[in-house]
N, C-alpha and C positions, 0 to 999 in steps of 0.2 A: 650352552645352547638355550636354556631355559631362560637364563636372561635378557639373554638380543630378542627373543622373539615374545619376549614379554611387552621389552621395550616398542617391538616393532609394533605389537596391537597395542598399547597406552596411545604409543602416537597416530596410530592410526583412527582410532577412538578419538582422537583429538582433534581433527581435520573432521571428523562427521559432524562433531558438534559445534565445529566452530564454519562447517557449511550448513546445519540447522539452523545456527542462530544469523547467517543471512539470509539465507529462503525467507526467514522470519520477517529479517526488516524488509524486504525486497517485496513480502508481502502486504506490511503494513503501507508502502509506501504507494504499492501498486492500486490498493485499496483508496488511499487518501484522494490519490489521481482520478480515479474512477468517479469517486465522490464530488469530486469539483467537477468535473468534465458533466456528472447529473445534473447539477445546482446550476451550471451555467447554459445547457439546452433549457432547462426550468425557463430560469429566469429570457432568453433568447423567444419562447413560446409564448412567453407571458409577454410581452413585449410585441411581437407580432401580432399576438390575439385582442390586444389592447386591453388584458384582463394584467398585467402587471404592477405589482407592489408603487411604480413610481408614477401612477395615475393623479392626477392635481386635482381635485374634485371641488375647490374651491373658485367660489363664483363671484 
């Protein structure tokens, strides 16, 4: 008995960490999305206010 149920918590332990280490990327990933989804109302803002990066100031 002490070995199936040893077995049964390793593998169980196994499934936690290996659902930690997607949360993880699912995190990173959810993050990165975020980031661009800022950068590009940024840039969307900057553009309608005429205050953006791709102003021609040359005369």
């Amino acid at each position: 008995m002490d070995v199936s149920s040893s077995t049964k918590s390793s593998g169980s332990n196994l499934q936690i960490e290996a659902m930690k280490k997607a949360i993880d990327v699912q995190e990173k990933t959810i993050l990165k999305v975020i980031e661009s989804a800022n950068e590009q109302s940024k840039q969307v803002t900057a553009q309608k206010t005429g205050m953006g990066s791709s102003l021609n100031l040359t005369a």
